[in-house]
C-alpha positions as CSV (number, residue, x, y, z in Angstrom):
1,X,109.4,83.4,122.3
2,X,108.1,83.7,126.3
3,X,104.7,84.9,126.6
4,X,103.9,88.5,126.8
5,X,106.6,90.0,124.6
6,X,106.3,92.9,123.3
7,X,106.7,94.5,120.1
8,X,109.9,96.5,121.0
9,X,111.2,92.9,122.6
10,X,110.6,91.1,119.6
11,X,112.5,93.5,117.7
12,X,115.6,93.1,119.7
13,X,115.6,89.6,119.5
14,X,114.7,89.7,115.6
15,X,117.9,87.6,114.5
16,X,117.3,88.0,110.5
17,X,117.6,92.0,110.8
18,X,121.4,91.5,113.1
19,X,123.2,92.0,109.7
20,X,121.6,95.2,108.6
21,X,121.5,96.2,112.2
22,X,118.4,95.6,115.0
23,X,118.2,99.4,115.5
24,X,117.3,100.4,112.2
25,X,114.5,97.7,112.4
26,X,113.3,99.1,115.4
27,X,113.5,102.7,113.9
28,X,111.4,101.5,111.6
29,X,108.4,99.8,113.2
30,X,108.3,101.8,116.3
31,X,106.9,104.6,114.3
32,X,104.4,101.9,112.5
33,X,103.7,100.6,116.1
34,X,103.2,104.9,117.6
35,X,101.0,105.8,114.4
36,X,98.7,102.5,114.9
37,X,98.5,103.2,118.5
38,X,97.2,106.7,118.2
39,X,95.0,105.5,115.1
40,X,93.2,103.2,116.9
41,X,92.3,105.9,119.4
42,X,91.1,108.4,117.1
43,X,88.9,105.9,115.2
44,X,87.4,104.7,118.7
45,X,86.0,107.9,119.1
46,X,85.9,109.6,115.8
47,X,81.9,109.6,116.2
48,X,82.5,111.0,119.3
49,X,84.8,113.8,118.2
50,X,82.7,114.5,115.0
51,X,85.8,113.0,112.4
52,X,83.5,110.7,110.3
53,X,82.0,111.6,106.8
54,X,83.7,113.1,103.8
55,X,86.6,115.9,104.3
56,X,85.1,116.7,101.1
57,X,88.2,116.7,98.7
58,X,89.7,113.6,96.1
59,X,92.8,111.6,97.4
60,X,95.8,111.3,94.4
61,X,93.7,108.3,92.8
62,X,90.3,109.8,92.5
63,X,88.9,108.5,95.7
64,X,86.9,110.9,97.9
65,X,88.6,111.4,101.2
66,X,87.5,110.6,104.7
67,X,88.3,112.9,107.3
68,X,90.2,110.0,108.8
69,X,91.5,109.1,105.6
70,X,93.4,113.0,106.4
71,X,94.0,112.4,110.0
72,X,95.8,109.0,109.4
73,X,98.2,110.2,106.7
74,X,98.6,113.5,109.1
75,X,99.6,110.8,112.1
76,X,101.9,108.4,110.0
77,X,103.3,111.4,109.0
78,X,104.0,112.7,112.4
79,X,105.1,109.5,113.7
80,X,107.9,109.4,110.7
81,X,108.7,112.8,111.0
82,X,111.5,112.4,113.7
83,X,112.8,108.8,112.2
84,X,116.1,109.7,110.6
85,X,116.5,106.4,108.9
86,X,113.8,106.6,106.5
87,X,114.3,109.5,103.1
88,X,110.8,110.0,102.2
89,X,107.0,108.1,101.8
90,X,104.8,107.6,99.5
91,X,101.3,107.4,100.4
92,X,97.8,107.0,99.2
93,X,96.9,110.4,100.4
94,X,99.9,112.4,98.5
95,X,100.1,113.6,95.1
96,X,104.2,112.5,95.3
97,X,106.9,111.2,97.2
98,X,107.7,113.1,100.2
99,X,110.7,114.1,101.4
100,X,111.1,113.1,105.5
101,X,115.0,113.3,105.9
102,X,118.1,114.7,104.3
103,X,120.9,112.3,106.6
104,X,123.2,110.4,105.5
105,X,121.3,107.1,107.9
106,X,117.8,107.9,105.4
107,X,118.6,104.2,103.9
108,X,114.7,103.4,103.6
109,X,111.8,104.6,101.9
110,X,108.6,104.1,103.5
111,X,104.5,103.4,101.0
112,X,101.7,103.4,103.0
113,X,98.3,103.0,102.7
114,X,97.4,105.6,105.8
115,X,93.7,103.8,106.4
116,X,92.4,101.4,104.4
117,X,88.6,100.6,103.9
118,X,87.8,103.9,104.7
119,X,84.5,103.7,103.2
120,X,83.7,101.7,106.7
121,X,84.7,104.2,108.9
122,X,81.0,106.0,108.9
123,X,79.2,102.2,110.0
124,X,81.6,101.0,112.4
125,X,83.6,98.2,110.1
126,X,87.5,97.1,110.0
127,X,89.9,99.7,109.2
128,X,93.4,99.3,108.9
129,X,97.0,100.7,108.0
130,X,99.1,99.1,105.2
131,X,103.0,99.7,105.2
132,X,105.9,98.4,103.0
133,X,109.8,99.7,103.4
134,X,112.0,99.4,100.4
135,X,115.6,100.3,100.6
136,X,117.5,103.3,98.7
137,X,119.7,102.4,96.2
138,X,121.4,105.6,97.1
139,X,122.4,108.5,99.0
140,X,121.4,112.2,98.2
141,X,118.9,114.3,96.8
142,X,115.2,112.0,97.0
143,X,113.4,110.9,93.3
144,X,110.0,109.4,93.3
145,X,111.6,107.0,90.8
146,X,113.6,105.3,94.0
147,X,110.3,103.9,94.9
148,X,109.4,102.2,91.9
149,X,110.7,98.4,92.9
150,X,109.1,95.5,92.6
151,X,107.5,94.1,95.4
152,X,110.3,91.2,96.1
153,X,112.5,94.4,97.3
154,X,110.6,94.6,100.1
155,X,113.2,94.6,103.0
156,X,109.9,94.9,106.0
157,X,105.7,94.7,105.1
158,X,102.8,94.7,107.1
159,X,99.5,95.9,108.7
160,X,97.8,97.2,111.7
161,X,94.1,95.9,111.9
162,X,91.6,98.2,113.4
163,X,88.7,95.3,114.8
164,X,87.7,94.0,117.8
165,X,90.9,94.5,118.7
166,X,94.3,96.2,117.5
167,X,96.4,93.6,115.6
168,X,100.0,94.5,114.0
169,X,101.3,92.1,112.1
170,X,105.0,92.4,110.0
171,X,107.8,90.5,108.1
172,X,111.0,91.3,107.4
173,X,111.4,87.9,105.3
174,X,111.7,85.5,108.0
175,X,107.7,84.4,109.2
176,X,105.1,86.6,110.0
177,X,103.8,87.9,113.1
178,X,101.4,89.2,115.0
179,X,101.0,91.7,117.7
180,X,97.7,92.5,119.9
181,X,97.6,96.1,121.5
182,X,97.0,95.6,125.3
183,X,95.3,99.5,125.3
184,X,95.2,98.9,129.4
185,X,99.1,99.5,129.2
186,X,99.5,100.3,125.9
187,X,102.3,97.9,124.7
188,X,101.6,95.8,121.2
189,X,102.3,91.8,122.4
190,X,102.9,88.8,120.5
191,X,99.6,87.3,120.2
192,X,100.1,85.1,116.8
193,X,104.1,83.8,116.9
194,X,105.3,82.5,113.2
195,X,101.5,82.8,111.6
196,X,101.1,80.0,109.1
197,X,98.1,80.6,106.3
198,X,96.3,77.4,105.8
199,X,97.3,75.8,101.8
200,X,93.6,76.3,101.1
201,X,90.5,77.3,102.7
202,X,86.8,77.3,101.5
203,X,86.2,81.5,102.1
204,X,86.5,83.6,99.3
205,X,86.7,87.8,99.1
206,X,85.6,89.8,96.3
207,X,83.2,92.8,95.3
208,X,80.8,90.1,93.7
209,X,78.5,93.0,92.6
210,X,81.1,93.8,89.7
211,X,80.5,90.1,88.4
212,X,79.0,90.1,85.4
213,X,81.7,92.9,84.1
214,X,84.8,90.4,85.3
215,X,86.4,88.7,82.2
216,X,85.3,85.1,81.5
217,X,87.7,83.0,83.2
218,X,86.9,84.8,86.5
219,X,83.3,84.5,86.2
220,X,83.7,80.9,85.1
221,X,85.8,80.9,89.0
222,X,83.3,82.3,90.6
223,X,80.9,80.1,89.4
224,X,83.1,77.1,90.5
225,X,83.6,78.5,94.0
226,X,79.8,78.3,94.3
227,X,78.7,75.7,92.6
228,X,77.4,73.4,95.3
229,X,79.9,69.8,95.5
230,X,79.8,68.5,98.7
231,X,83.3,66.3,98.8
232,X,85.3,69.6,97.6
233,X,83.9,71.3,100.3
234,X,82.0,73.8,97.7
235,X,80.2,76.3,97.7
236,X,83.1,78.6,99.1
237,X,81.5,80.8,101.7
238,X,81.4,84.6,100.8
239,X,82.9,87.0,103.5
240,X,83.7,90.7,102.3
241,X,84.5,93.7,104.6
242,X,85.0,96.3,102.3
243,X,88.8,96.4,104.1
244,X,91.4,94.8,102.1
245,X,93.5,94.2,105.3
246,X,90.5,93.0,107.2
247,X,90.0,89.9,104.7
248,X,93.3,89.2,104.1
249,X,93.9,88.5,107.9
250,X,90.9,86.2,108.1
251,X,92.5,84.5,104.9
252,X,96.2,84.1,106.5
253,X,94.4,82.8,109.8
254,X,91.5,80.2,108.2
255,X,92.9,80.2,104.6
256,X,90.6,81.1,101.6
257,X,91.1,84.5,99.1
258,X,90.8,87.2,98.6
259,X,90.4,88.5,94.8
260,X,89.7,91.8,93.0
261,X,90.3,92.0,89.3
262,X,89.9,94.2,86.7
263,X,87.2,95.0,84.6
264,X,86.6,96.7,81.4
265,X,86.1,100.1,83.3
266,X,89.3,99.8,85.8
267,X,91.4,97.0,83.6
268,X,94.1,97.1,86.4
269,X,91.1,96.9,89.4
270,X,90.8,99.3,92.2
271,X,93.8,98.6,94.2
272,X,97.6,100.2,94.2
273,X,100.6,97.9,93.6
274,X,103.0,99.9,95.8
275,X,101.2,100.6,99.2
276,X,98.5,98.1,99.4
277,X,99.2,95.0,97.3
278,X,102.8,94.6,97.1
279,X,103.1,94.7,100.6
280,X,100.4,92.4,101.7
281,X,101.7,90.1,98.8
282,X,105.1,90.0,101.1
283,X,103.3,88.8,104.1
284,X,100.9,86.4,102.4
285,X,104.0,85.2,100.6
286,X,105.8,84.5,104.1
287,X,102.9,83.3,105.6
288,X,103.3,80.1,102.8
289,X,100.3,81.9,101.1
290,X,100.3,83.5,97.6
291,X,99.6,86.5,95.9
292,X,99.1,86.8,91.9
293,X,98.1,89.5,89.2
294,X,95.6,86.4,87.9
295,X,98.7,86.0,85.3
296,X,101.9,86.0,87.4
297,X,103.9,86.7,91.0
298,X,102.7,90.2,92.1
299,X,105.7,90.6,93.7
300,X,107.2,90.4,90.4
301,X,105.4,93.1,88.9
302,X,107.7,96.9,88.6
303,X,105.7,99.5,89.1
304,X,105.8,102.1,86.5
305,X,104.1,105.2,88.7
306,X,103.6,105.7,92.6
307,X,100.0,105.4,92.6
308,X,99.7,102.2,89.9
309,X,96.9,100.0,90.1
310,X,97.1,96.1,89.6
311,X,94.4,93.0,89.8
312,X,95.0,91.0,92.8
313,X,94.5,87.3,94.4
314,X,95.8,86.7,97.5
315,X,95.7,83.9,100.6
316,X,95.6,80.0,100.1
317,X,98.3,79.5,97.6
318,X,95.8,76.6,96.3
319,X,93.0,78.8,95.7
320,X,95.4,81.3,94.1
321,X,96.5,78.7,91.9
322,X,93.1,77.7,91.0
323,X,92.2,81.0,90.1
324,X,95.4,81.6,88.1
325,X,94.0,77.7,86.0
326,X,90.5,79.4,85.0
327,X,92.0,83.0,84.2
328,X,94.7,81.1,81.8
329,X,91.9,79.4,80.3
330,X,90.5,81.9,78.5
């Protein structure tokens, strides 16, 4: 791919996507590539515009909004509002599925995490945007049921990273890439062609301060991981953002995981199987990375409800098996 080519480029010239048609792949990422665009403005200068701090109400899981967390599901919606290829989305932010279109071309259904890591947004930490398409099985009337499929259904995944910089990166089953926004002309260009994720790496994720409440086998890998032995290259170093998409990036780039598991109060852990994990899982997966429940493929795992939660390990498909040995132990 020649230097400097942009998003809507790449997405001409995405050969795997000719037999379901380039434009519906552009109608679908284009929206992705307008919300993260807009996103990354708005969180630039939410302290500015007075947006940070609570908006004072719970999301459909429990967790207490952002104000952002509202403007970023008000600007995904908004950029998929004119995109007549896609039926509805199901977001973190909404109680149930919403109907976007009614045409005949609504083929796709579109779960999103609107901003993940919100809980940085007040101290100036990684952000991001998590988005999965699945396709309909059908024409007609929209059921929240249609977008209960497992993760391997995935047809495009991805993420916009809000950093030092604006990263998209996306799959649509052949390699994953990534995209840099150039905010001086404001065009997303290929920065990280065919992004590889190291077989292991010696970084590790996780909330560490729910340790001693993790079952046994995951204690007994986290005491592995930092157990000092200098020719396995342990102890792991510990590097957590409090933004999922945040240290999965760093774990597809360097290699290492990222883990979150249940624990007697949440037994499926924090995060959502159908707009954050199963759609990461696809990009870690075609990345040569891995992404497990601790017991199993994640992207095997059908979701029962919109807004299901699962236990997660994801990056190095080493470390992931690893993890997998000590959970299976016990």
């Amino acid at each position: 791919m020649a230097a400097g080519t942009t998003l809507g480029r790449h997405l001409m010239e995405e050969g795997s996507w000719r037999k379901d048609g380039a434009d519906d792949l552009r109608a679908l990422l284009e929206p992705v590539a307008l919300a993260g665009k807009i996103l990354a403005r708005e969180v630039d200068q939410a302290a500015l515009a007075g947006k940070l701090g609570l908006a004072g109400d719970q999301n459909a899981t429990g967790d207490m909004q952002k104000k952002l967390d509202v403007i970023g599901n008000e600007i995904v919606m908004d950029a998929f509002s004119g995109c007549s290829v896609v039926a509805g989305i199901a977001s973190e932010e909404l109680e149930e599925a919403v109907i976007m279109s009614t045409s005949d071309d609504a083929r796709y259904l579109l779960c999103t995490d609107p901003l993940d890591g919100s809980s940085n947004t007040d101290v100036n930490a990684p952000l991001g945007t998590i988005f999965g398409i699945l396709r309909r099985g059908r024409t007609g009337e929209l059921s929240g049921e249609e977008f209960l499929q497992k993760g391997s259904e995935l047809v495009c995944a991805g993420y916009v990273l809000y950093g030092t910089s604006t990263v998209l990166v996306y799959t649509v089953g052949a390699g994953v890439h990534g995209f840099t926004l150039d905010k001086g002309v404001g065009e997303f260009v290929l920065t990280h062609e065919d992004i590889r994720c190291p077989e292991k790496g010696a970084v590790y994720s996780a909330n560490v301060g729910r340790h001693k409440d993790w079952e046994a086998g995951v204690r007994k890998y986290l005491d592995y991981v930092t157990d000092k032995d200098k020719p396995s290259g342990r102890p792991h170093s510990l590097r957590y953002t409090g933004a999922l998409v945040a240290d999965l990036h760093r774990c597809l780039l360097d290699g290492g995981m990222y883990f979150y598991p249940g624990d007697p109060g949440s037994p499926n852990g924090k995060l959502r199987l159908l707009y954050e994990c199963a759609p990461l899982a696809c990009v870690a997966e075609q990345a040569g990375g891995a992404a497990s429940t601790g017991r199993g493929r994640l992207l095997d795992v059908v979701p029962e409800a919109i807004h299901q939660r699962t236990p997660i390990a994801i990056g190095s498909v080493e470390n992931v098996a690893l993890f997998e040995r000590f959970v299976a132990e016990e």
